[in-house]
PAPAZA-211564 format. One record per atom (N, C-alpha, C): residue in one letter; x, y, z. Coordinates in steps of 0.05 Angstrom, whole numbers, plus 5000, padded with zeros to 4 digits. Layout:
N
AXYZ;...
***
This chain:
574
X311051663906;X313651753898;X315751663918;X318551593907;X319851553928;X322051793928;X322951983911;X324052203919;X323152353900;X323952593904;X323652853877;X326353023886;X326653293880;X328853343875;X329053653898;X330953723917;X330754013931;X329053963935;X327454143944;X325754263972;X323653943974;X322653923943;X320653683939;X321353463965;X324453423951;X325653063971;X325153123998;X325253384006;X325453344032;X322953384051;X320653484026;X317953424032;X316753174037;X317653044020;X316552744025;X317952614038;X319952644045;X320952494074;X319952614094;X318952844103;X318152914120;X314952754127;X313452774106;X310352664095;X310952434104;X313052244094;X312451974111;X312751904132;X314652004148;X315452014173;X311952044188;X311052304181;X308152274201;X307452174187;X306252004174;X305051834160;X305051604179;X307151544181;X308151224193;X308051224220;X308951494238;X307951634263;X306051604272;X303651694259;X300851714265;X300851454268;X301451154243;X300450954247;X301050864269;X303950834279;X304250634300;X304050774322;X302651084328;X301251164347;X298751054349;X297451024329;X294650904332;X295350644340;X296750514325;X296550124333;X297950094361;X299950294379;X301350194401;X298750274415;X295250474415;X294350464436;X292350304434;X292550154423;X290749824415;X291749584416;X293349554434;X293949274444;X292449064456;X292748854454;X290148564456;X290148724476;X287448734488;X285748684513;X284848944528;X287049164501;X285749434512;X284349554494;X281249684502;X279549884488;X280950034482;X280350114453;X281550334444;X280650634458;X281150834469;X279851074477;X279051254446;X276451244455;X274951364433;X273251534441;X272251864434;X270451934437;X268051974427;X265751804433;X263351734425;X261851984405;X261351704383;X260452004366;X257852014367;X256452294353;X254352344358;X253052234334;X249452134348;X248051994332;X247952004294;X248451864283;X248451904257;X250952004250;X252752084264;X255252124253;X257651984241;X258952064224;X260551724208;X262151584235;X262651284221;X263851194250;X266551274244;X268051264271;X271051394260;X272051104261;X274051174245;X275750874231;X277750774269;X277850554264;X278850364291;X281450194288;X282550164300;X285050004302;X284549724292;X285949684264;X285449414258;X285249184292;X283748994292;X284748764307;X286848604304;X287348564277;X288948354275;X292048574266;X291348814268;X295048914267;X295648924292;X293549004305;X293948944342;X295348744348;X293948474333;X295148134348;X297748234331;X298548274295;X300948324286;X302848434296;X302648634315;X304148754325;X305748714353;X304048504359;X305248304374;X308148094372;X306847924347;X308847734345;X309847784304;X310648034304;X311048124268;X312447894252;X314847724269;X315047614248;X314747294249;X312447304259;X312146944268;X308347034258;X307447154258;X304947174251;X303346964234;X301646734230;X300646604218;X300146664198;X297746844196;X296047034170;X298347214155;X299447294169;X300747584160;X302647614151;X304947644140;X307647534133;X308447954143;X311347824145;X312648064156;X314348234128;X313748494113;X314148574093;X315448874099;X317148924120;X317949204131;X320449214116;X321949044109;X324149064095;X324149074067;X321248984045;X321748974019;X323049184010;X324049163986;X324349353972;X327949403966;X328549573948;X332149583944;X333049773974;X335449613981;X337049683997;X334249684028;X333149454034;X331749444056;X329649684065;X328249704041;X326549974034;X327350204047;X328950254038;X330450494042;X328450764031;X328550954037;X326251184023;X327351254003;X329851253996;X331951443977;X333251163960;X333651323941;X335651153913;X337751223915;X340051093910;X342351293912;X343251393878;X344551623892;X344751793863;X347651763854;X348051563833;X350951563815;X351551813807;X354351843806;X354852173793;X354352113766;X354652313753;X353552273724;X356352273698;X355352073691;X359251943676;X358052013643;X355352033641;X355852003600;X352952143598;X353652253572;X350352413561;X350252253540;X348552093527;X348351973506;X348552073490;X347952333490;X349152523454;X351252493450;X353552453474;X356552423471;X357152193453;X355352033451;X356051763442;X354651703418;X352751933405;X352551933377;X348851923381;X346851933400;X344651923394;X343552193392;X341652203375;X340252503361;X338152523378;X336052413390;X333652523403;X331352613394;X331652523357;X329752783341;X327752483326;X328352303326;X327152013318;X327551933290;X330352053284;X330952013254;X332651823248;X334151713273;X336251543266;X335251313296;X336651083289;X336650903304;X338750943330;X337850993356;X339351193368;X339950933394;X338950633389;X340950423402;X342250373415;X344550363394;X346850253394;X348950453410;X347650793410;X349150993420;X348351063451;X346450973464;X344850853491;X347150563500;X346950453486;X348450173490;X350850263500;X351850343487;X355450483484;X355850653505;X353850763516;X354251003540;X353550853565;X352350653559;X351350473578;X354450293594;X354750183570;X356949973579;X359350103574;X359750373581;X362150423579;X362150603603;X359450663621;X360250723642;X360050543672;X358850253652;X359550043668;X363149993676;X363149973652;X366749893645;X368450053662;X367650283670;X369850463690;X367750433715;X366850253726;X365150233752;X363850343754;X361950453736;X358750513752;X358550873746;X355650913749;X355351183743;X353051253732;X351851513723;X349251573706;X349351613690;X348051513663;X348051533637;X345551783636;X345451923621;X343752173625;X342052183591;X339652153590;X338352263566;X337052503562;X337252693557;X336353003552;X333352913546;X332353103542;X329453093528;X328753083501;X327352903497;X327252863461;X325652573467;X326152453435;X325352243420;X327352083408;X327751863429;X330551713411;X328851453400;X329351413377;X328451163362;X330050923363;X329850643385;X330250453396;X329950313371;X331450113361;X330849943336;X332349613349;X332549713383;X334849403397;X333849493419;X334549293441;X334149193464;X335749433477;X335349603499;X336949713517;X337949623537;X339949543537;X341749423571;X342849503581;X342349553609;X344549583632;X345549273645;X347349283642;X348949033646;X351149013671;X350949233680;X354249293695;X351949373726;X352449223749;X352749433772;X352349783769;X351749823790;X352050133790;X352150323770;X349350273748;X348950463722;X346450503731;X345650733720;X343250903719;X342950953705;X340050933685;X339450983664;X337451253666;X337851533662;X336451723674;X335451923650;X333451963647;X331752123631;X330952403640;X329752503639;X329352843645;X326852873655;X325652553654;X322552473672;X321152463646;X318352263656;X317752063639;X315652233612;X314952523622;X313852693603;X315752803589;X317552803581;X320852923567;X322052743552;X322852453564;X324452413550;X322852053541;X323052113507;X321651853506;X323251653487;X323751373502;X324751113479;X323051043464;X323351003432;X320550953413;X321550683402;X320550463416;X321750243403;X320150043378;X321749993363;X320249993329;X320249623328;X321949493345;X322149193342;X321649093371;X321048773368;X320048623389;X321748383392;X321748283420;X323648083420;X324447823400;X321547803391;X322247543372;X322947683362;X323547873333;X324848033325;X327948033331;X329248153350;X331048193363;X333447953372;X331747803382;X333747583394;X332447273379;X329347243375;X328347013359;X326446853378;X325046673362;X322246573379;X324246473411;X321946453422;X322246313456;X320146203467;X321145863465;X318445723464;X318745693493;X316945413502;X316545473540;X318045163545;X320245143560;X320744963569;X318844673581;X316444743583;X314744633588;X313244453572;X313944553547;X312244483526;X310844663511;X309244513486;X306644703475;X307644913462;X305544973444;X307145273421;X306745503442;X307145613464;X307545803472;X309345943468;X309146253472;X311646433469;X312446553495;X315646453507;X316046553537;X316046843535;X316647033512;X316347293500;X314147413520;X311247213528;X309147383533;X309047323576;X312147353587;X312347283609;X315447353613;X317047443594;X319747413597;X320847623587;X323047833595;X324247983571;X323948273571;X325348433562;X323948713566;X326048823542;X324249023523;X325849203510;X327849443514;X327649543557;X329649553574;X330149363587;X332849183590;X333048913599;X334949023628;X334648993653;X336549003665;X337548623678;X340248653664;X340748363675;X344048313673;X344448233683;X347748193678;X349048113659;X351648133648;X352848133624;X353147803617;X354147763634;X354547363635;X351647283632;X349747413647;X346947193655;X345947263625;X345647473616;X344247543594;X345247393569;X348847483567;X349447173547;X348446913537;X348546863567;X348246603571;X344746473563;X342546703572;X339646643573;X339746753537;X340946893527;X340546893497;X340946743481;X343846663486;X344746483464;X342946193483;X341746103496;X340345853493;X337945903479;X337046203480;X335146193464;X335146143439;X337446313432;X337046283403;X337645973389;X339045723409;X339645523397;X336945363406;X334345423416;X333045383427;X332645143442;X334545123463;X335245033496;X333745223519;X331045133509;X329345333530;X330945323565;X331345593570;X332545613600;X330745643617;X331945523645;X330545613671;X332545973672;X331046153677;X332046433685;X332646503703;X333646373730;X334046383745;X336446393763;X336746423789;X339646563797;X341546333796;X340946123788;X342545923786;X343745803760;X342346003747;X343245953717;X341945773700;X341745723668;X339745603651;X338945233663;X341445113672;X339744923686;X340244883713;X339845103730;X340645093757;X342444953766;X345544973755;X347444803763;X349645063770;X349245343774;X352445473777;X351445593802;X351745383821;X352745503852;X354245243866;X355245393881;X356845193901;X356145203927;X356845053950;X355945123981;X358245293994;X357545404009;X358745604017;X359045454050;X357445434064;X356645254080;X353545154089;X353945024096;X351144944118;X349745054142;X346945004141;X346545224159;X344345104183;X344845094204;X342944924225;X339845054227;X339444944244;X336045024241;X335145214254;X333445334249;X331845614252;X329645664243;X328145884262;X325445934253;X325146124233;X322246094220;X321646374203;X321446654224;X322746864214;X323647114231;X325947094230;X327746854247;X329046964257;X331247084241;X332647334250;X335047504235;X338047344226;X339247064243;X341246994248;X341146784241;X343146584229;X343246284233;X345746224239;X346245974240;X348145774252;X350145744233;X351645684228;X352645554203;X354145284210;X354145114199;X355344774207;X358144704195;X359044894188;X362444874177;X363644664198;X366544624194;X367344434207;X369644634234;X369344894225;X369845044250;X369445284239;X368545454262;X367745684252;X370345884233;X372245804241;X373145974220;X374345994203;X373345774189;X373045534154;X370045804156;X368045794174;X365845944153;X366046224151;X367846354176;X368346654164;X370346664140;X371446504135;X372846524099;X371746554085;X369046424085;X367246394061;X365646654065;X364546714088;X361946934092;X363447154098;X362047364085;X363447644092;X361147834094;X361548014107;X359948284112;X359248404084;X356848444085;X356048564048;X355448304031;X356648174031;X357047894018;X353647814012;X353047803981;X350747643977;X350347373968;X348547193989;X348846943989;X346446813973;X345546563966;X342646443973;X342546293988;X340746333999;X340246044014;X338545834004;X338645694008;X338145383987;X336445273999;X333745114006;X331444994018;X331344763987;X331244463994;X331044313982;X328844173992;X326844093978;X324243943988;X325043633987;X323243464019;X323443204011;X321743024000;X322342764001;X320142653987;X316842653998;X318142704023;X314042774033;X313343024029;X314643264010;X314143494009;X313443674023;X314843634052;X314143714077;X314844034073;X317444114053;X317644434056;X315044594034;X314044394010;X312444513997;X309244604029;X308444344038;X307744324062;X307644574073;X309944664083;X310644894102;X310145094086;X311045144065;X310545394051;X306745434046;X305345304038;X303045354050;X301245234078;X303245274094;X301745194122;X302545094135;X301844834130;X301444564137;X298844524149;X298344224150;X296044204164;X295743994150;X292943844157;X291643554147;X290543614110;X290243864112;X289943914077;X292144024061;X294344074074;X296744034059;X297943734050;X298443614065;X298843324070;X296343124062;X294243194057;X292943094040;X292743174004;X294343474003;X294443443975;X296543283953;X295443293927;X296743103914;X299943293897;X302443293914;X304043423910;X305843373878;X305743023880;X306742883867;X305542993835;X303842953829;X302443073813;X302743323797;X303543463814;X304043783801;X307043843797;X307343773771;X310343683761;X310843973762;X309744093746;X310744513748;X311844563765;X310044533788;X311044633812;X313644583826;X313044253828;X316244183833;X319044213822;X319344313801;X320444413779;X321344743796;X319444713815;X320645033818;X322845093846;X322644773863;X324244813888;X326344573872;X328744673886;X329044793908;X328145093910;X326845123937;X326645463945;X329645683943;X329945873929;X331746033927;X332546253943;X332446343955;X332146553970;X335146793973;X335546963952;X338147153962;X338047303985;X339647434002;X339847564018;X342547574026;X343547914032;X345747994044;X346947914068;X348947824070;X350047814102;X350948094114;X349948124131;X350348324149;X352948344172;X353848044186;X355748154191;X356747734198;X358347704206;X359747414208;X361247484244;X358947224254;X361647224288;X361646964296;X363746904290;X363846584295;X362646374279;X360546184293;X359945994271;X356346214268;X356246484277;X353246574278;X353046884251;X351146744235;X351346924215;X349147144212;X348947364217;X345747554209;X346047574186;X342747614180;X342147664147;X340747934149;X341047984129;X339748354115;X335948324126;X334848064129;X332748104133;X331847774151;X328847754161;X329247564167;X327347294161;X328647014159;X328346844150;X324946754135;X325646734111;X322346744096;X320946514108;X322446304120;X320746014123;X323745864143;X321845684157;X322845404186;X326045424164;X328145384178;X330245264166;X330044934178;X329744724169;X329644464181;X331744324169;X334044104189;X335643974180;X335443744152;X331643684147;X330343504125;X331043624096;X331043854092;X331644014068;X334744134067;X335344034070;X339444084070;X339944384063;X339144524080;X338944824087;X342744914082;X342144974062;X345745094057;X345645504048;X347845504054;X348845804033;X349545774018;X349845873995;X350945853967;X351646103960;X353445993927;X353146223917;X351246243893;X351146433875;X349546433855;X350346613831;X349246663810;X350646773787;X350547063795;X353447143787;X354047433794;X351447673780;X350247663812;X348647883799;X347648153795;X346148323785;X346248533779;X345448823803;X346548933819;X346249073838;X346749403836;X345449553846;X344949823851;X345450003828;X343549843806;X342949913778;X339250023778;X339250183760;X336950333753;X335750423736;X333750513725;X331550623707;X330050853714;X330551173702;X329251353715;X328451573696;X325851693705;X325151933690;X324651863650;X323451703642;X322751633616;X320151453613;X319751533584;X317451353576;X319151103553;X317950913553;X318350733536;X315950673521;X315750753495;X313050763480;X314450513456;X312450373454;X313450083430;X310950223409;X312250133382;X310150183359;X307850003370;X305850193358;X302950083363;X302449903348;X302049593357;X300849383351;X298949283359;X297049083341;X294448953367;X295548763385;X294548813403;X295048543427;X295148263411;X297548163411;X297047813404;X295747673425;X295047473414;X293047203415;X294647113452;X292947083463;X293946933486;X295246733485;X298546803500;X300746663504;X302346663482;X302246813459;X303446823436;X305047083429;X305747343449;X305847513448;X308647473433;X308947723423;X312447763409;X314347843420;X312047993448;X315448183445;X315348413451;X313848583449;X314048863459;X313948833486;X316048853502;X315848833528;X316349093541;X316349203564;X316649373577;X320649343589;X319649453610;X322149403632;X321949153650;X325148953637;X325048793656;X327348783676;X326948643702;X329548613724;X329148273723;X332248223718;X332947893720;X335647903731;X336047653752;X337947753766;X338347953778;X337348103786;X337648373798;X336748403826;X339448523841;X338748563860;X339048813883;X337048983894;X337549283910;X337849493876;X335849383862;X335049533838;X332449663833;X332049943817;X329350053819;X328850133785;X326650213787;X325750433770;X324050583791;X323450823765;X322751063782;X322051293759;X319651343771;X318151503748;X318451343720;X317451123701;X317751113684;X315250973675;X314551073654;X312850953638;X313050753612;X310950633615;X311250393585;X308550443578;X308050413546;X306150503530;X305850263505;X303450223502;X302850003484;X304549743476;X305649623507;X306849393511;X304949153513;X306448923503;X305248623514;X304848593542;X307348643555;X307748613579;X309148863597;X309348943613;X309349223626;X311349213643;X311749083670;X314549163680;X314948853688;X316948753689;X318048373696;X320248453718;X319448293741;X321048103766;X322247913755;X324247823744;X324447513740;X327047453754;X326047323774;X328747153790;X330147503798;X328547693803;X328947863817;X328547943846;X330248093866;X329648063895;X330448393911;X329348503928;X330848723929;X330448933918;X328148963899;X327349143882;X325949333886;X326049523868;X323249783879;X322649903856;X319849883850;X318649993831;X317450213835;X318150423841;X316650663840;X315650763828;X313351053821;X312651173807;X311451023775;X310650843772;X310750683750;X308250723741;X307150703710;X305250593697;X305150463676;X302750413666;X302350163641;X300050373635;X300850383607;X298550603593;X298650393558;X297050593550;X296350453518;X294650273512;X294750133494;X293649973489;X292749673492;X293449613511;X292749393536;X294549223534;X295949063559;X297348923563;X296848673569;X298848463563;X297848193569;X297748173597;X300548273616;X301948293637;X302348593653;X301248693649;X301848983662;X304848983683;X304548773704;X306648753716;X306848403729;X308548323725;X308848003721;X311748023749;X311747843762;X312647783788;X313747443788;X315447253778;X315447013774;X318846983781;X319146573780;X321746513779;X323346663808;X321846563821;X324246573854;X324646833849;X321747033850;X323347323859;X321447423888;X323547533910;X322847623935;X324047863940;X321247953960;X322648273972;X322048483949;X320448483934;X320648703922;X318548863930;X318449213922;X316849313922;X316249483897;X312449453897;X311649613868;X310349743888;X310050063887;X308950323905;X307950483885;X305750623888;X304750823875;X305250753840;X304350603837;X304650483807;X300050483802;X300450573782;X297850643762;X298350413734;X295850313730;X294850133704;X292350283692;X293650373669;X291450623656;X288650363640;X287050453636;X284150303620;X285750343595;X285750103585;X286350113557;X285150283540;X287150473521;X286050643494;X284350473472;X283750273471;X283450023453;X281249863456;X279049733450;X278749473456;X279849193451;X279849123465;X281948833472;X280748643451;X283048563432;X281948433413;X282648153415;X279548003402;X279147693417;X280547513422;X280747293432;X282747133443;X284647233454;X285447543457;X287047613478;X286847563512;X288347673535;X287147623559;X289047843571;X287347953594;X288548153609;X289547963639;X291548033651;X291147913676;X292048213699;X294048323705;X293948523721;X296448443735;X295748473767;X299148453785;X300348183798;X301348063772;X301647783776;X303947713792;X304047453813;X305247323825;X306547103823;X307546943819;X307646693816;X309846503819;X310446243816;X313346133819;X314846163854;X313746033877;X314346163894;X315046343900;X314746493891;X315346773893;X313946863926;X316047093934;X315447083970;X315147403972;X314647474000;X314847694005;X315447923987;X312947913975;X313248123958;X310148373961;X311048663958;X309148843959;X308449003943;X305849033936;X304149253915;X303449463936;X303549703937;X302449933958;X301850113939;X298850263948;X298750463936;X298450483907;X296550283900;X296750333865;X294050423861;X293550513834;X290550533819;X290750313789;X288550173793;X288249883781;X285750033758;X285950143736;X283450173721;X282449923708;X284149703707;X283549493692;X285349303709;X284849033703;X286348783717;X285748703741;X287248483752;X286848293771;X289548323794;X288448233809;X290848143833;X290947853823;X293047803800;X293747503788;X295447313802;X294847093802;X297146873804;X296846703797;X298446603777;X298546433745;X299646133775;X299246083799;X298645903808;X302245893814;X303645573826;X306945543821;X306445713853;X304445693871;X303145793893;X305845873898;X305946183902;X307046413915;X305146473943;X307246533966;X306546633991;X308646844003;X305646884021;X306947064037;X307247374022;X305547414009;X305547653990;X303147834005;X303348143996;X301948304004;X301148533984;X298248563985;X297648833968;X295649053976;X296549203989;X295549484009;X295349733996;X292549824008;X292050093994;X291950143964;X290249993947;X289549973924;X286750033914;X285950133893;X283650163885;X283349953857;X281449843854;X282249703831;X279349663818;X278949673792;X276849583777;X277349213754;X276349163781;X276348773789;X276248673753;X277048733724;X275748533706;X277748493690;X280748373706;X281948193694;X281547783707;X283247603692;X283347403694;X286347323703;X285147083721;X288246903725;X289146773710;X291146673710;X291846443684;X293646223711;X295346003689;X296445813708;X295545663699;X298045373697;X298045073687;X296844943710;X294744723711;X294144593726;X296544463743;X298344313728;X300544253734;X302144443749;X302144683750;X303544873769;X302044903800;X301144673811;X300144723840;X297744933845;X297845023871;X296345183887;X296445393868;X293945663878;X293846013871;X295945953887;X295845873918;X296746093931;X298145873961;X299445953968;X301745893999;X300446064019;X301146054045;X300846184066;X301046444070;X300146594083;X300046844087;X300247064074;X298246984053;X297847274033;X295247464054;X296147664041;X294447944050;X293648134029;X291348134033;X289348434019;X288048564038;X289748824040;X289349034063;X288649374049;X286449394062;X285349614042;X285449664014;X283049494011;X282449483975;X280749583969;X279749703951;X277749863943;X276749703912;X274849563916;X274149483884;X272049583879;X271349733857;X269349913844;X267649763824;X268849563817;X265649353800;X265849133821;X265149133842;X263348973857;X264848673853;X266748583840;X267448353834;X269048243847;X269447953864;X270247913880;X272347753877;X273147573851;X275247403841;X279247533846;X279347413862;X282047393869;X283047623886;X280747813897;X280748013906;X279647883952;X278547743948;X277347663965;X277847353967;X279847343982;X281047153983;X281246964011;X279146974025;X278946864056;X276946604050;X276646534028;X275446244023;X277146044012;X280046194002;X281146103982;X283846013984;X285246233999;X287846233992;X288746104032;X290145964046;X290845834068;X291946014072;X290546074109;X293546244129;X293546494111;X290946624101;X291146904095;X289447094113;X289247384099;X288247604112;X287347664100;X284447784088;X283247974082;X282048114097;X282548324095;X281948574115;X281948844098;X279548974110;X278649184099;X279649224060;X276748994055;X276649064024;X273849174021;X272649283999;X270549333983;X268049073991;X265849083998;X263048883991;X263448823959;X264048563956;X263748493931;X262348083928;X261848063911;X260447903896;X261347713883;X261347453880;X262347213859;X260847333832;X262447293807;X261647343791;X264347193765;X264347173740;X265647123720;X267546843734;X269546883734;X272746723739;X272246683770;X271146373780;X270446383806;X272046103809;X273546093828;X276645913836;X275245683858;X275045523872;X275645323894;X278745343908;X276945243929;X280045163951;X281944993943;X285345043938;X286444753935;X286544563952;X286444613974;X286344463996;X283844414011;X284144194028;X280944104036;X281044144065;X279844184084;X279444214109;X279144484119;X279844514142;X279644894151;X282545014140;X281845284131;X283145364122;X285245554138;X284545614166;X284945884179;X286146084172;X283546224155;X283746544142;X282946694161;X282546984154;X282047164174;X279847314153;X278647454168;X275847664152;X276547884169;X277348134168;X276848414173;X275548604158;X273648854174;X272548944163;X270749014133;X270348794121;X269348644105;X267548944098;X267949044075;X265549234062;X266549524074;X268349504088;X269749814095;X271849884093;X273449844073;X276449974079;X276850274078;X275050404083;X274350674095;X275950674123;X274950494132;X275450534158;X278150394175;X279550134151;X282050054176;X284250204176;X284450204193;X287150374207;X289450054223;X292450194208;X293350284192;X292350294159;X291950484155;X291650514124;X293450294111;X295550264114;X297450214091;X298450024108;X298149754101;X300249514120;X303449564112;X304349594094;X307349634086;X308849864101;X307350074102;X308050264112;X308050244144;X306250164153;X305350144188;X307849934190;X309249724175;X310949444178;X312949614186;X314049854158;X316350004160;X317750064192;X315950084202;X316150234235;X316750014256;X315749804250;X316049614268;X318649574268;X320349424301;X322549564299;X324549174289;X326549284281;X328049124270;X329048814305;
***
């Protein structure tokens, strides 16, 4: 949970605080080269759990780490514990919806929606009931809240699906696929312009890129240039032609991207998983998907402007090198300190369509969005369950995927970083999964960076990545029952980039596919997962040579301490 309400909120702020206490009390008395003080237990007694090794070496150098990528900041507003609370501007009854599931109650959500966009921002409030959804719900405006009475009270019953709604959406790529089963949400949070704009190409079907740059990545400009720097660091340079040509452009608050362009030796794809003699031996040229996906995007806030030296809200995902024309930009005005809270979203019950053909029942999606959450909400007999797309900044709290099985439970793609999914549950499907369908679970993909799962229960699905190798991702303190599948175009590159981590996993069918990832994935961590087994969906290395992974307590996540890598990061100091 990330808040509750009186006495509750101030319980669980208190709960994390020692939470996070205890950890970096345990990890500061385990530093390289010192024994931990332990008192010896007696014969046959459990062993007591030990200071990871490798959070020890982490804690050293957090954000230069090889294996480990630095994840203390994910999440809306630089994982902040708290949401902020809009005053409350509209009750949807005001605006004509009944609650009782007799009328199409839409268009009267819509109207309360964008009309407390239109006076800047605020909470739209739904009482408890049954409103019957027959259209897409949007928040479109900055600073709206979409707030329910919590997700056992107040429920959206949606009767149509995207093709339905807006009309087929084939894949820019090719092939009769439907982007419906990867794209979209029957709550859409996305901006008023971006959403325009990604509809009407659909409907004239000019398949779009979704991304912060717009349908064919052409609406940004440079803001300036930016000299070189390491991954970590908080600050860059900027190369204006005097510094204060670049404080015009850069301002305090101000959200920028920064722009990474790859060269022709694909030295930044290179960097993003590694480097080494098996990067540079793979065949980059080849994997048209992939390249399709850099330039690298990266949003982030400016923090403050002095001279030609700029800080950012967090610090640098990857090398800034003068080879990739490292600029600031801007990008399509996008959607910020907007929300989803306290509701279920239940879609009429349909069978699962055919893999990659889905229609449409989508869950909750974030596009464009940025320092945006949900919170407490549920989705029920969806295709797809909650969507990142070209989202950054995010926080998924309290979440689940219940019903009747999903293609996507939760899908992560298209240049989205920094988010966080916490305490989110994937119920066992009510259903059996009918044939030619496919489950996959907590998908990654599309360079997608620094992003965190904490704290979930997995009854079904995979730790996925549809490949378009994403790094630098993390998924801690999970239980999961291992028997979903990956998916991914050959043509979309690597699973996986540098420094992914699986830190305390618990897998309960023994299955070791995409869960156990120290043969597989370059410059990762697995540490303290479950003893498990090759079995079904078994992957190869993309790359050839040594890999330098890491193996920790292999068959015990009983025992590593810190429990929770995201949380123990939280502490580490800025």
């Amino acid at each position: 949970m990330r808040y509750g309400q009186g006495q509750e909120q101030g319980q669980r702020a208190v709960g994390r605080r020692t939470l996070l206490g205890s950890a970096v009390a345990v990890a500061a008395a385990g530093v390289p080269g010192t024994a931990l003080a332990t008192t010896p237990a007696a014969p046959g007694a459990p062993r007591a759990p030990r200071t990871s090794a490798l959070w020890r070496e982490f804690a050293e150098s957090p954000y230069t780490h090889p294996q480990i990528p630095y994840v203390g900041k994910a999440g809306q507003r630089a994982g902040a514990d708290r949401f902020p609370r809009h005053r409350v501007v509209a009750d949807v009854r005001a605006y004509g919806a009944k609650g009782d599931g007799s009328v199409d109650d839409a268009p009267a959500i819509n109207r309360a929606l964008a009309a407390a966009g239109e006076r800047g921002g605020g909470t739209v409030t739904i009482p408890p009931g049954t409103y019957r959804i027959d259209d897409v719900i949007r928040i479109a405006h900055s600073d709206v809240v979409l707030r329910g009475a919590g997700s056992g009270r107040t429920k959206l019953y949606a009767t149509k699906n995207l093709t339905e709604l807006i009309g087929p959406y084939g894949s820019r790529y090719g092939g009769d696929k439907s982007s419906w089963s990867w794209a979209g949400g029957l709550i859409w949070l996305c901006p008023q312009e971006r959403w325009d704009s990604l509809t009407s190409a659909i409907k004239e079907r000019a398949w779009p890129f979704e991304g912060w740059t717009g349908n064919k990545r052409d609406e940004w400009r440079t803001l300036t240039g930016v000299g070189r720097a390491r991954r970590g660091d908080r600050s860059v340079t900027v190369q204006d032609a005097s510094a204060a040509s670049a404080a015009s452009k850069l301002k305090r608050g101000q959200l920028v991207l920064l722009r990474l362009v790859d060269d022709t030796d694909h030295t930044l794809l290179e960097h993003m998983a590694g480097g080494g003699p098996g990067t540079e031996a793979y065949d980059w040229d080849a994997m048209t998907k992939l390249t399709s996906y850099v330039p690298y995007e990266w949003p982030v806030r400016v923090m403050s402007v002095h001279g030609r030296k700029v800080t950012l809200e967090r610090p640098l995902p990857l090398d800034v090198r003068p080879e990739w024309d490292p600029r600031l930009t801007t990008l399509v005005t996008p959607l910020t300190g907007s929300g989803v809270e306290g509701l279920t979203l239940e879609a009429a019950e349909t069978p699962q369509s055919a893999h990659l053909l889905d229609k449409g029942y989508n869950g909750v999606a974030f596009q464009c969005a940025y320092d945006c959450w949900a919170d407490d909400v549920v989705v029920r007999h969806v295709d797809n369950g909650f969507g990142l797309i070209a989202a950054s900044a995010c926080t998924l709290s309290r979440t689940r995927v219940a019903g009747r099985g999903a293609h996507h439970p939760y899908y992560c793609r298209e240049g989205s970083h920094d988010n966080l999914i916490e305490d989110f549950v994937i119920e066992r499907r009510t259903v059996p999964a009918p044939a030619g369908t496919q489950l996959h679970g907590i998908n990654v993909e599309g360079l997608s960076s620094y992003n965190v799962w904490s704290r979930g229960l997995m009854e079904m699905g995979t730790f996925d990545t549809h490949r378009g190798m994403p790094f630098a991702n993390v998924r801690t303190e999970i239980t999961v029952t291992n028997d979903g599948r990956h998916g991914g175009d050959a043509i979309a590159g690597p699973l996986y980039g540098a420094r992914f981590t699986h830190w305390n996993v618990t897998v309960t069918n023994e299955r070791a596919g995409l869960i156990k990832i120290d043969e597989i994935a370059p410059y990762s961590a697995t540490v303290g997962i479950s003893e498990v087994r090759e079995f079904d969906q078994i992957d190869v290395p993309d790359f050839t040579g040594e890999l330098h992974t890491r193996l920790e307590a292999y068959g015990r996540p009983e025992d590593i301490r810190p429990r929770n890598l995201y949380e123990a990061q939280r502490e580490v100091p800025s």
